[in-house]
N, CA, C and O of each residue as an XYZ file, in Angstrom:
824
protein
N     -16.435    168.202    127.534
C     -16.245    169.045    126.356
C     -17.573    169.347    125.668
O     -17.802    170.509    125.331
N     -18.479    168.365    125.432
C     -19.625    168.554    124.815
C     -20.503    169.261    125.837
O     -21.613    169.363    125.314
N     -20.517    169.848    127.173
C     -21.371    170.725    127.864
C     -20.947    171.646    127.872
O     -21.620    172.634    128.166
N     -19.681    171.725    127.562
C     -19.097    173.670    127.145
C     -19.264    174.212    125.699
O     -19.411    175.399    125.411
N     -19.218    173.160    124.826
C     -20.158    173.626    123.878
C     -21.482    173.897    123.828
O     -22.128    174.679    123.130
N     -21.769    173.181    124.623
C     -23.426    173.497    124.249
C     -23.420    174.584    125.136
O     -24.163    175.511    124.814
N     -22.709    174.721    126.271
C     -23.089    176.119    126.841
C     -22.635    177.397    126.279
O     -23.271    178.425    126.511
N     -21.397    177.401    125.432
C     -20.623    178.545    124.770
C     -21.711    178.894    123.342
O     -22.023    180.004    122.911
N     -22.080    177.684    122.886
C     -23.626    178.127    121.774
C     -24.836    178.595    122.279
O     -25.373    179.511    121.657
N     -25.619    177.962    123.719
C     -26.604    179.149    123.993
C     -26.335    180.333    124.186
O     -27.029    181.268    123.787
N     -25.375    180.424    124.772
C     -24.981    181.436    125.753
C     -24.564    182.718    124.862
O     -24.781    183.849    125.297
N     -23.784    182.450    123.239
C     -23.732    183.361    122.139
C     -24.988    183.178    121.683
O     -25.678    184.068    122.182
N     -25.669    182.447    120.958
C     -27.278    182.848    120.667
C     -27.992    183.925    121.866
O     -28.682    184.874    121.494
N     -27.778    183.696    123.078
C     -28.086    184.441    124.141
C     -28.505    185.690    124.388
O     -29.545    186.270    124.700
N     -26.646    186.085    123.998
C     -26.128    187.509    123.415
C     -26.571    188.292    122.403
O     -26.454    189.514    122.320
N     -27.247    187.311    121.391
C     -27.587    188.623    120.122
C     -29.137    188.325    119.848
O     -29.819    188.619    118.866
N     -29.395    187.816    120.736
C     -31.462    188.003    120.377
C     -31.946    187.522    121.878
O     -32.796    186.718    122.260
N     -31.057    188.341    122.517
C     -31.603    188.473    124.268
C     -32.996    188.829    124.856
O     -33.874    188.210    125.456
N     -32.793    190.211    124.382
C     -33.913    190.929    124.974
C     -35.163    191.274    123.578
O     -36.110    192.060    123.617
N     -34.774    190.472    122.558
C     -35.886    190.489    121.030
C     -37.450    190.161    121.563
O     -38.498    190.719    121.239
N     -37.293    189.410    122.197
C     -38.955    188.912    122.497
C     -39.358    189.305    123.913
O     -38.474    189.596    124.719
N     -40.715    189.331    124.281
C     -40.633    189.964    125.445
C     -41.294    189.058    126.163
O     -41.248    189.185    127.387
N     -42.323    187.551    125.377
C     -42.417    186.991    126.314
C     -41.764    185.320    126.290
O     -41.462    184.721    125.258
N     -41.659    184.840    127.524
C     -41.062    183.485    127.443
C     -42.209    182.590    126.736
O     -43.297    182.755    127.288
N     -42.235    181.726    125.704
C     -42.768    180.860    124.882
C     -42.747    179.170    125.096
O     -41.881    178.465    125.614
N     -43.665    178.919    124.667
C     -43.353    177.288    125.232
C     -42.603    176.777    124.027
O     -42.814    176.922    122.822
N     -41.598    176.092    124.751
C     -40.315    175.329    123.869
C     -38.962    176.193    124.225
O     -37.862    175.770    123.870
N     -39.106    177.441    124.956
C     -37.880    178.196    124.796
C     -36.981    177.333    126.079
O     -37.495    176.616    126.938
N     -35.620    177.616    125.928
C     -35.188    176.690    126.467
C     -34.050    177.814    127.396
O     -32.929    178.046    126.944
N     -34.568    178.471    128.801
C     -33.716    179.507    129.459
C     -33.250    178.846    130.582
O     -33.519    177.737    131.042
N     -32.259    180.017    131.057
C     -31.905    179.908    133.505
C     -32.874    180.813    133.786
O     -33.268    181.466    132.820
N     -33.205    180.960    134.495
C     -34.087    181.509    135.596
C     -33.379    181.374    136.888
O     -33.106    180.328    137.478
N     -33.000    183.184    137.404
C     -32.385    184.063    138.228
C     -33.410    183.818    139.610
O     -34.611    183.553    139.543
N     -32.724    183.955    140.682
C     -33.522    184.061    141.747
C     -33.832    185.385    142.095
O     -32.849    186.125    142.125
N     -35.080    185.980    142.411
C     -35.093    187.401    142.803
C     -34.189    188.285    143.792
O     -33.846    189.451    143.597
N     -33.881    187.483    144.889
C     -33.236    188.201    145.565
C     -31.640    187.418    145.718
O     -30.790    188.270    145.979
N     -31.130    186.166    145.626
C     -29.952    185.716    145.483
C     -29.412    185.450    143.937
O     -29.978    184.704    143.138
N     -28.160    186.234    143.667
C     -27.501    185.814    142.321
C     -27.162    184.349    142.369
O     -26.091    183.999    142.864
N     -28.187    183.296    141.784
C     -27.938    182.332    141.703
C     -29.026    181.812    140.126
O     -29.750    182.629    139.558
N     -28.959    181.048    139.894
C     -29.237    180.310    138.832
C     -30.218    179.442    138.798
O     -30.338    179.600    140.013
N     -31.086    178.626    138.541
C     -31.953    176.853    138.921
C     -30.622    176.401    138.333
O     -29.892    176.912    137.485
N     -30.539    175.326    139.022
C     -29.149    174.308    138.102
C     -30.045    172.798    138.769
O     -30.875    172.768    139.678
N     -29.629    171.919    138.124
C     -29.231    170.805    138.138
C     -28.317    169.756    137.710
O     -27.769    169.951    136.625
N     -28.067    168.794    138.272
C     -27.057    167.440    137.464
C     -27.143    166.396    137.781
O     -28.047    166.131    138.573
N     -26.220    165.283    137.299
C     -26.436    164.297    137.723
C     -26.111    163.549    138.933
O     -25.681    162.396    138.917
N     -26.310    164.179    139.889
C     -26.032    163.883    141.191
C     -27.127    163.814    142.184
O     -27.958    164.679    141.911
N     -27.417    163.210    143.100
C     -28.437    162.294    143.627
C     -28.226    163.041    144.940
O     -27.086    163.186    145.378
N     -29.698    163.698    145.820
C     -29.718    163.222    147.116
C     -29.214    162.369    147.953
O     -29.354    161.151    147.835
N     -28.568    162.949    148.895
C     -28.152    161.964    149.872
C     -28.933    161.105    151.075
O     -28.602    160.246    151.893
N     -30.440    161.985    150.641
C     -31.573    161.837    152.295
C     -32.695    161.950    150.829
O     -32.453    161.958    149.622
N     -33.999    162.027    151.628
C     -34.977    162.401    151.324
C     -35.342    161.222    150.033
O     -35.509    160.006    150.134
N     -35.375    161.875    149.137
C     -36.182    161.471    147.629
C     -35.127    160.336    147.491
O     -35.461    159.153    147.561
N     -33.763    160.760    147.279
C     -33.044    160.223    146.222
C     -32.653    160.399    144.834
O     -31.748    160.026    144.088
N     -33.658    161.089    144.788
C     -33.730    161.689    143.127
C     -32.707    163.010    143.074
O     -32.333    163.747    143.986
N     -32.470    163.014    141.963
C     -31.518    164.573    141.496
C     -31.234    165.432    142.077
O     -32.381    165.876    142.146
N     -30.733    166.053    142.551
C     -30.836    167.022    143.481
C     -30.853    168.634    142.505
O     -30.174    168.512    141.486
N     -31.373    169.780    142.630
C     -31.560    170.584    142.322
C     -30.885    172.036    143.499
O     -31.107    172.169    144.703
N     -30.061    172.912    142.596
C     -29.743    173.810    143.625
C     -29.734    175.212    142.980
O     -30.601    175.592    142.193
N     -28.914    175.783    143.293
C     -28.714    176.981    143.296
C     -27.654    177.454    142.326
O     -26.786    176.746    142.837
N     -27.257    177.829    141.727
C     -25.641    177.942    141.121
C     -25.489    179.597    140.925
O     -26.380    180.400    140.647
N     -23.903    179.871    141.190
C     -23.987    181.356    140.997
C     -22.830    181.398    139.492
O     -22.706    182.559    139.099
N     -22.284    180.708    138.923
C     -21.792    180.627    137.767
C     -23.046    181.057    136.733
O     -24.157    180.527    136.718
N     -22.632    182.032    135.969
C     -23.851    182.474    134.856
C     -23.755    181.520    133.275
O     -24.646    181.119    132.526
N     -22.287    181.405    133.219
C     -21.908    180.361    132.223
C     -22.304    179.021    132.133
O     -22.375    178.590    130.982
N     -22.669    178.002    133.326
C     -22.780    176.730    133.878
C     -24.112    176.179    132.885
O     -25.290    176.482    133.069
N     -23.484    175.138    131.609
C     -24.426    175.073    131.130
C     -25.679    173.531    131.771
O     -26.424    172.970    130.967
N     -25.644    173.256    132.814
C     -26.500    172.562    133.466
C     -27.224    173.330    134.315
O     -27.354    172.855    135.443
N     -27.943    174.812    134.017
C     -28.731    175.929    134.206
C     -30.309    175.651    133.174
O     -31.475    176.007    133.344
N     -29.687    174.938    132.215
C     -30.936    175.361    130.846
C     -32.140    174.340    131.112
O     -32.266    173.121    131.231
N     -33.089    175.654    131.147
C     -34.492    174.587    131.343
C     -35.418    174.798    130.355
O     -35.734    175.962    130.110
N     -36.227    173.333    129.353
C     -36.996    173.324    128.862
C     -38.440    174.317    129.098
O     -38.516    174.263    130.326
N     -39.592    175.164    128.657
C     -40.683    174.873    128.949
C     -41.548    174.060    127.928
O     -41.383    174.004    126.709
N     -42.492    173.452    128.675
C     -43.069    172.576    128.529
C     -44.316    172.633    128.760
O     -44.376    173.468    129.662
N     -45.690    172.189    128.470
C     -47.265    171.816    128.548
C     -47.000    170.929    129.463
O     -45.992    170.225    129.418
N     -48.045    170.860    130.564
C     -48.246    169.680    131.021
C     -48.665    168.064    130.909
O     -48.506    167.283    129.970
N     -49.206    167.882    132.104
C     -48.964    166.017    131.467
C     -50.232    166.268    130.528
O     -49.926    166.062    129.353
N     -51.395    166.602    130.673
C     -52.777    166.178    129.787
C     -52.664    167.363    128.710
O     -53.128    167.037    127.617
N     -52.179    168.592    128.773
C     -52.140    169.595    127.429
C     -50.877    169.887    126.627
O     -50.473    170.963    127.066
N     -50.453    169.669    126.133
C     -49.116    170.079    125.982
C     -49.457    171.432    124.782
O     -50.279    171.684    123.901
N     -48.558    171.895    125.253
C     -48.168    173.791    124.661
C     -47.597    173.617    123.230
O     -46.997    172.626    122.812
N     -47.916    174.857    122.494
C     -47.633    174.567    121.128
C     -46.341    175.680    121.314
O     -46.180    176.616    122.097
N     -45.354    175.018    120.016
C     -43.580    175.729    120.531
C     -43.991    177.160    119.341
O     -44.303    177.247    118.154
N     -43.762    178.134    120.510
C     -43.454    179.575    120.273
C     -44.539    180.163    120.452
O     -44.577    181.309    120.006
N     -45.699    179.676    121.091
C     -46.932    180.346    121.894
C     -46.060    180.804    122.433
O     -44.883    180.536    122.191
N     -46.712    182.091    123.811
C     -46.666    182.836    125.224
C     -46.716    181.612    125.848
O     -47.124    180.580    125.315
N     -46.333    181.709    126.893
C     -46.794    180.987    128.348
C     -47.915    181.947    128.933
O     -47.568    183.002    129.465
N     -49.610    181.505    128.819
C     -49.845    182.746    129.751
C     -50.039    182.052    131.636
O     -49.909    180.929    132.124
N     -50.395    183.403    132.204
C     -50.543    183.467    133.462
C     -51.710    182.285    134.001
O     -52.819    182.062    133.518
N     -51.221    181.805    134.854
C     -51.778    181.111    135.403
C     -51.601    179.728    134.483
O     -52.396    178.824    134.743
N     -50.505    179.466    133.305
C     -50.955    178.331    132.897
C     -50.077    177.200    133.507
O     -49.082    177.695    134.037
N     -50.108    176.180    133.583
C     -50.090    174.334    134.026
C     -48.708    174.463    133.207
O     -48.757    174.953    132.079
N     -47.212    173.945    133.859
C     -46.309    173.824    132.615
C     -45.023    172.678    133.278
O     -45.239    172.253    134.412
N     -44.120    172.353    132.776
C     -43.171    171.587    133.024
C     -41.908    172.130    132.851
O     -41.681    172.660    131.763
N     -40.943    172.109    133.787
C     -39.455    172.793    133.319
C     -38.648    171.152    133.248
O     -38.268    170.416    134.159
N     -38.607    171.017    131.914
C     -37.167    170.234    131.857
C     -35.913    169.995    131.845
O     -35.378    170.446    130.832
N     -35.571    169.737    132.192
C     -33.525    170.336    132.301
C     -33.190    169.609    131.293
O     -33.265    168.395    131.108
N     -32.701    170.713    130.466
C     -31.854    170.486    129.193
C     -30.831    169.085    129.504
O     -31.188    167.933    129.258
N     -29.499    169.466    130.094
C     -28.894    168.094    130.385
C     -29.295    166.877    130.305
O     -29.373    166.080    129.371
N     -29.581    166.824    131.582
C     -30.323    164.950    131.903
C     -31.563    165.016    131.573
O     -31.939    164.103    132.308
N     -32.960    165.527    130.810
C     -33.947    165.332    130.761
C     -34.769    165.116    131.514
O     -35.705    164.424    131.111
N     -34.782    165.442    132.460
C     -35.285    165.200    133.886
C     -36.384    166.204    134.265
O     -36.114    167.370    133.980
N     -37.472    165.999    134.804
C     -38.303    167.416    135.019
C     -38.317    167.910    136.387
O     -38.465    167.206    137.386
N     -38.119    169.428    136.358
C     -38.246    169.724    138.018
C     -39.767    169.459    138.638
O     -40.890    169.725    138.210
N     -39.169    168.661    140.128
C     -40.355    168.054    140.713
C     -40.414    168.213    142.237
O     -39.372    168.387    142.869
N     -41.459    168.163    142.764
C     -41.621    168.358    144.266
C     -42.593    167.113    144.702
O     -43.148    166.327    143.934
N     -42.635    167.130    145.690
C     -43.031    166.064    146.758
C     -42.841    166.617    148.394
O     -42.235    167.570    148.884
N     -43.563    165.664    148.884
C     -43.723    166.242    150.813
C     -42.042    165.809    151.098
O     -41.832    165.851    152.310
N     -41.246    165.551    150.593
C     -40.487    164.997    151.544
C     -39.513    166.155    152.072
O     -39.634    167.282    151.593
N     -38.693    165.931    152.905
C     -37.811    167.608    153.709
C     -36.763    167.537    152.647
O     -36.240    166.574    152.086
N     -36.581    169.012    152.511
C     -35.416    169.619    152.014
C     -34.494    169.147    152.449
O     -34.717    168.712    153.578
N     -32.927    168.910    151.917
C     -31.800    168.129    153.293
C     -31.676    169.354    154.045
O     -32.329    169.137    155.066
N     -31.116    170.727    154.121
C     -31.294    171.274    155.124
C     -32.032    172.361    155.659
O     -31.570    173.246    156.380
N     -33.295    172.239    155.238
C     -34.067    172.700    155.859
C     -35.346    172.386    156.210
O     -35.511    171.175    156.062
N     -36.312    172.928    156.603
C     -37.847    172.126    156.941
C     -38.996    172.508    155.900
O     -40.218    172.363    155.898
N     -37.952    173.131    154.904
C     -39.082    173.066    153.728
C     -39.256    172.021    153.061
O     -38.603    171.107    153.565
N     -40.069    171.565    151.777
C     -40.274    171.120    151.171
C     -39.100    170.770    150.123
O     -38.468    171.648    149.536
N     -38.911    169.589    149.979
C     -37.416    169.122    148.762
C     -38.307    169.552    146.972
O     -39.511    169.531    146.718
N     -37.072    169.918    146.002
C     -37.136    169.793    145.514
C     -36.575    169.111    144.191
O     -35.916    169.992    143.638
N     -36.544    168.280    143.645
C     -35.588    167.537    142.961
C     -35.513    167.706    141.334
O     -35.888    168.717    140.740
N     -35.079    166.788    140.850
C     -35.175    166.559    139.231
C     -35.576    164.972    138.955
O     -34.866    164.063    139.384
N     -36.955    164.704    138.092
C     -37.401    163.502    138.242
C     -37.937    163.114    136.985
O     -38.739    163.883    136.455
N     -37.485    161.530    136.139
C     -38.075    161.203    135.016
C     -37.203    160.980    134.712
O     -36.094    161.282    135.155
N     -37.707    160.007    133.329
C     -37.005    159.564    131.963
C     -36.834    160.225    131.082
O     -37.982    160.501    130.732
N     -35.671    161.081    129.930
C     -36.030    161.476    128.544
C     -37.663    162.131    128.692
O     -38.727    161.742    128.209
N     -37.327    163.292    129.584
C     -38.781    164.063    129.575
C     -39.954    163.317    130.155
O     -40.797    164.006    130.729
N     -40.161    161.848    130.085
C     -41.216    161.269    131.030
C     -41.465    161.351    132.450
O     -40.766    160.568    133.092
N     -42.376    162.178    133.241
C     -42.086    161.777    134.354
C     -43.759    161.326    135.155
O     -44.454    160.348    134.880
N     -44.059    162.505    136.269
C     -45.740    162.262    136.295
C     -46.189    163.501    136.786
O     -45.412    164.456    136.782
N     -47.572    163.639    137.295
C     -48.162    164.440    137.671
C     -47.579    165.985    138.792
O     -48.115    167.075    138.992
N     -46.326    165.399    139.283
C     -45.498    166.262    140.755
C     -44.414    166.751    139.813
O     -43.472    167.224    140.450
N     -44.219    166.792    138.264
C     -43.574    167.260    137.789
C     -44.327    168.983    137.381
O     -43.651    169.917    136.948
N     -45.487    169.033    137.592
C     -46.539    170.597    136.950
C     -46.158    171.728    138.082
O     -46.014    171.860    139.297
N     -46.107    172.321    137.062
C     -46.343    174.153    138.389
C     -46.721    175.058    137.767
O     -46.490    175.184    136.565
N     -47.258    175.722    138.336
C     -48.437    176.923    138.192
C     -47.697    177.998    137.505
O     -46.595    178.287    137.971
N     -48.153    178.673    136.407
C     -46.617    180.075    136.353
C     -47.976    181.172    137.015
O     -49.128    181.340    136.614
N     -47.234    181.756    138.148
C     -47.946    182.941    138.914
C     -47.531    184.446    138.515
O     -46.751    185.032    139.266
N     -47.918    184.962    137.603
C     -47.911    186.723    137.015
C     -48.644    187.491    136.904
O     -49.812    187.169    137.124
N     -48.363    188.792    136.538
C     -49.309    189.636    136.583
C     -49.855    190.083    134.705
O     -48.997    189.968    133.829
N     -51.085    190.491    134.379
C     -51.115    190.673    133.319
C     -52.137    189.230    132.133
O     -53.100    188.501    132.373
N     -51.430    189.391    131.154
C     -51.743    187.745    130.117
C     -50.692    186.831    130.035
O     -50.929    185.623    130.062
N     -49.038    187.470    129.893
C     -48.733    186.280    129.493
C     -47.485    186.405    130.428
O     -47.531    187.443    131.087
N     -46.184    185.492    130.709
C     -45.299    185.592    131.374
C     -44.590    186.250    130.310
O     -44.546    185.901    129.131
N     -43.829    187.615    131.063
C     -42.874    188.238    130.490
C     -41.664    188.742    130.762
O     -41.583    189.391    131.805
N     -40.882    188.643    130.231
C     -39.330    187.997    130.325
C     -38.807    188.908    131.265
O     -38.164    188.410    132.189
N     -38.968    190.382    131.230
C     -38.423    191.291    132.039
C     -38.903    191.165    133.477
O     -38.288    191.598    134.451
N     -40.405    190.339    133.512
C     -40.980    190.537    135.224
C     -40.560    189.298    135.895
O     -40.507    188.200    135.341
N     -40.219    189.579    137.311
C     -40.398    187.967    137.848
C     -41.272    187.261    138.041
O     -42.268    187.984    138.075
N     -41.602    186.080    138.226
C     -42.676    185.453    138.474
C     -42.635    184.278    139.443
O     -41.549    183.925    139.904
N     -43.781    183.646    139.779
C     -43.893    182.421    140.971
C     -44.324    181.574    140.348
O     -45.325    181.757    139.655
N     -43.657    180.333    140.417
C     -43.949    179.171    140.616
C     -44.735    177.977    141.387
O     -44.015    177.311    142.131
N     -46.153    177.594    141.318
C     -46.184    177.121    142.245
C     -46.648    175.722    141.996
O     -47.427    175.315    141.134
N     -46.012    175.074    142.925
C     -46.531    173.286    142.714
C     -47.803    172.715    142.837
O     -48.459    172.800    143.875
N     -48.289    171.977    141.547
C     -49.737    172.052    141.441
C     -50.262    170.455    142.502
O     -51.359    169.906    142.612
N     -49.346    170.241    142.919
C     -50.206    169.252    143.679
C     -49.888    169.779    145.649
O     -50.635    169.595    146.610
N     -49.036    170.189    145.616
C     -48.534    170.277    147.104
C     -49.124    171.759    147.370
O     -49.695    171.887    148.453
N     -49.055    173.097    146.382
C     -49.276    174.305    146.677
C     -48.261    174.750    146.975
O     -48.447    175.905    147.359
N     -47.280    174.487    147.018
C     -45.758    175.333    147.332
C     -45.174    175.888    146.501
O     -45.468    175.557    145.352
N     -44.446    176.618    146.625
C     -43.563    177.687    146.086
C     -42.262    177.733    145.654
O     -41.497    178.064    146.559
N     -41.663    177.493    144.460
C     -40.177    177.244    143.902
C     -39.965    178.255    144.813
O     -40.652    179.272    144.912
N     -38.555    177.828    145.788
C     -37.765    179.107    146.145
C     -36.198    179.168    146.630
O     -35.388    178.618    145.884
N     -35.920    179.527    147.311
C     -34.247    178.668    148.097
C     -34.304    179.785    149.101
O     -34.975    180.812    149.197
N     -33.006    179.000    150.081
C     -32.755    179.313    151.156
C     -31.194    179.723    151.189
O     -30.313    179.208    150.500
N     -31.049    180.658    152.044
C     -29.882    180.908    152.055
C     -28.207    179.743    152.315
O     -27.033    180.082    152.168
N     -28.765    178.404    152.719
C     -27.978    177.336    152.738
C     -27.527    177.267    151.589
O     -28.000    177.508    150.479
N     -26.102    176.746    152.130
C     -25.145    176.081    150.819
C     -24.773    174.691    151.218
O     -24.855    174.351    152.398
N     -24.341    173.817    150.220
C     -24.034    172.605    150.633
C     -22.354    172.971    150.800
O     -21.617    173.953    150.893
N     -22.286    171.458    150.771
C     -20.786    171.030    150.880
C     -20.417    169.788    149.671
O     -21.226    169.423    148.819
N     -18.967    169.234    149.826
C     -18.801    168.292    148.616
C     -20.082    167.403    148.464
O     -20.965    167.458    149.320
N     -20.175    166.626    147.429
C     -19.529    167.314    146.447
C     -19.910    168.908    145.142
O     -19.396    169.464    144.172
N     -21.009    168.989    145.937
C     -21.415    170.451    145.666
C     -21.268    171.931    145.996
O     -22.193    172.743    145.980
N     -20.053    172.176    146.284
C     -19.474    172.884    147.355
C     -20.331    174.055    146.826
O     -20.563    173.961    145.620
N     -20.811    175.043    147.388
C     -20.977    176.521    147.735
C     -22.585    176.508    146.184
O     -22.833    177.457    145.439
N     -23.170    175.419    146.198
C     -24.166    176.282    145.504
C     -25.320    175.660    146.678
O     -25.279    174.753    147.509
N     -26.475    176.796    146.206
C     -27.096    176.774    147.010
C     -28.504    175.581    147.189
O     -28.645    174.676    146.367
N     -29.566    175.786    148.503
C     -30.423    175.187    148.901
C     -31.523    175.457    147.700
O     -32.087    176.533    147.897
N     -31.986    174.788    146.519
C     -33.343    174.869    146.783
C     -34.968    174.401    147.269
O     -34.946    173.170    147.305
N     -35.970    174.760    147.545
C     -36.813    174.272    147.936
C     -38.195    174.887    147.278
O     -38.361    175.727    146.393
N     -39.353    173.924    148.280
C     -40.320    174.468    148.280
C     -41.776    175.045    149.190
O     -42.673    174.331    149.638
N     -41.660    176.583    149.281
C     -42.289    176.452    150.372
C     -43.980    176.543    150.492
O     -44.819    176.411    149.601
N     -44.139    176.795    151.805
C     -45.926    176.836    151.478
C     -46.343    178.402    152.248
O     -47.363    178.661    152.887
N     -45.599    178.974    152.048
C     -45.228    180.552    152.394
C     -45.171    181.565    150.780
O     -44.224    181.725    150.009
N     -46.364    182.018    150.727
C     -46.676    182.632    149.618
C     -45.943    184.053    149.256
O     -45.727    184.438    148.106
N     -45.634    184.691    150.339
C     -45.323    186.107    150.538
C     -43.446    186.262    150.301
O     -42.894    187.292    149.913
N     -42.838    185.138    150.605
C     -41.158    185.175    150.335
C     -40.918    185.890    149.886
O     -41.998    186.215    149.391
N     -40.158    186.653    149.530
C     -39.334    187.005    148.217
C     -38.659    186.194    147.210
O     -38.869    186.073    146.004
N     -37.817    185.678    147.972
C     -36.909    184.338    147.387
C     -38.271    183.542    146.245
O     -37.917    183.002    145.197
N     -39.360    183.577    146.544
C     -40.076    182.758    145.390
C     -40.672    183.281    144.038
O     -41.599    182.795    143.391
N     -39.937    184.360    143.777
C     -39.626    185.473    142.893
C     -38.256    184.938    141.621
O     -37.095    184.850    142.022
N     -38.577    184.654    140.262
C     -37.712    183.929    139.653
C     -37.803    184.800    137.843
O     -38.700    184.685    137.008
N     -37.226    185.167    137.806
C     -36.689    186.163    136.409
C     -36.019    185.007    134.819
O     -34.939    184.443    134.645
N     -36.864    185.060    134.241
C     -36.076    184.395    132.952
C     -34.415    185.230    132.317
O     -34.179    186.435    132.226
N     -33.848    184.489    132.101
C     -32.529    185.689    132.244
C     -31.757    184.762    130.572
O     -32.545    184.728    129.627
N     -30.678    184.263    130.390
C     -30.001    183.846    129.348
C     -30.775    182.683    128.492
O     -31.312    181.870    129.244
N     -30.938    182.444    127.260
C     -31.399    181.193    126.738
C     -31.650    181.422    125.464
O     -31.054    182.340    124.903
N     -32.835    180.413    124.579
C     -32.901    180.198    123.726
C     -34.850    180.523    123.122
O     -35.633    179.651    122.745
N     -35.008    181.401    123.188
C     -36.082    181.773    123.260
C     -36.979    181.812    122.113
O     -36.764    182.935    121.657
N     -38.063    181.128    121.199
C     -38.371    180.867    120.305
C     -39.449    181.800    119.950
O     -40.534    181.588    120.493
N     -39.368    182.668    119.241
C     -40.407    183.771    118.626
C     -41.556    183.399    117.883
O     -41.407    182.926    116.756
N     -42.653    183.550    118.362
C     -44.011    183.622    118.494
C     -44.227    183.458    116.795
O     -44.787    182.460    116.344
N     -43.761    184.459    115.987
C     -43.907    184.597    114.704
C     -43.166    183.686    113.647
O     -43.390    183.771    112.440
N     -42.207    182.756    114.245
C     -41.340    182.058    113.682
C     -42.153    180.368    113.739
O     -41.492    179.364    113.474
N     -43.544    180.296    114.095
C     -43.717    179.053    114.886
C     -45.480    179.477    114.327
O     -46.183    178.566    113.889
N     -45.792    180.303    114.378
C     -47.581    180.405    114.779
C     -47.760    181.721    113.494
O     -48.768    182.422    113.408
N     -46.818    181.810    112.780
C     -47.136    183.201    111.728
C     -47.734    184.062    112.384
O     -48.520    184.643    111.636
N     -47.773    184.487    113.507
C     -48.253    186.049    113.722
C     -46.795    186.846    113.397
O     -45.624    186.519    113.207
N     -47.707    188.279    113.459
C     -46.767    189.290    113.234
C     -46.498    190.034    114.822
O     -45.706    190.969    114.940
């Protein structure tokens, strides 16, 4: 009950100051769309069966599903002031609203495929260094309407997914990973529903 509230309150905040700001800010708290599959970043509390062990991270095509919402965040040595830009090229952390957990990569295999796994890893926002990724755009700052790349600052890979779906107990959402294939499409990721904190509400600009 308390995750359908919290998803039925972003999700109306969502609706009426959607498209107000144009760029994503550190502290805003969105899903991020895959470029070419209608799917979602999701996570929960459910664990790898192989590999890490840690969280597993997928795909979701529910737009409502409020275990979609991801923190941004400064990295481990800078942390971002809430309602700056994110600009290009900067060092950042996605935390998942839910479990507090940060999205993370490591060498180990995807379960089904030969990419790179990607998981959800940490305490209440603590985690370490394989929690950072690169935001890759064009321009100064990341902006909400363009897609952008992700890339993992210790491995060099690429947030992306694969056309795999699992099975129970995750039935039909999808693979994600990370690859070391720059050119994908799939590693193409759009800020789409959330909670987006205005620049002027935080830092007094106009």
């Amino acid at each position: 009950m308390k995750v359908f509230v919290i998803s039925m309150l972003l999700n109306f905040i969502s609706d009426i100051s959607a498209l107000e700001y144009e760029f994503v800010t550190c502290g805003s708290a969105l899903k991020l769309t895959n470029n070419v599959y209608d799917i979602r970043l999701h996570s929960h509390d459910i664990k790898y069966g192989s590999g890490s062990g840690q969280q597993s991270v997928t795909g979701m095509s529910d737009a409502l599903d409020a275990n979609s919402y991801w923190q941004v965040r400064g990295s481990m040595k800078k942390d971002c002031t809430r309602g700056v830009p994110i600009k290009c090229g900067q060092t950042i952390r996605l935390s998942h609203v839910a479990t507090k957990r940060n999205l993370h990569s490591h060498h180990f295999q995807a379960p089904m495929s030969n990419e790179q796994e990607v998981s959800a890893f940490g305490e209440e926002g603590a985690g370490d260094n394989l929690d950072e990724w690169v935001v890759q755009c064009d321009g100064k700052n990341w902006q909400r309407a363009t897609a952008v790349r992700f890339k993992h600052k210790e491995t060099q890979a690429y947030l992306s997914c694969t056309a795999k779906t699992y099975g129970r107990p995750i039935h039909g959402q999808q693979e994600i990973v990370a690859t070391s294939s720059p050119s994908k499409a799939t590693n193409y990721w759009k800020a789409a529903e959330g909670i987006y904190i205005k620049p002027s509400e935080m830092t007094g600009d106009k």
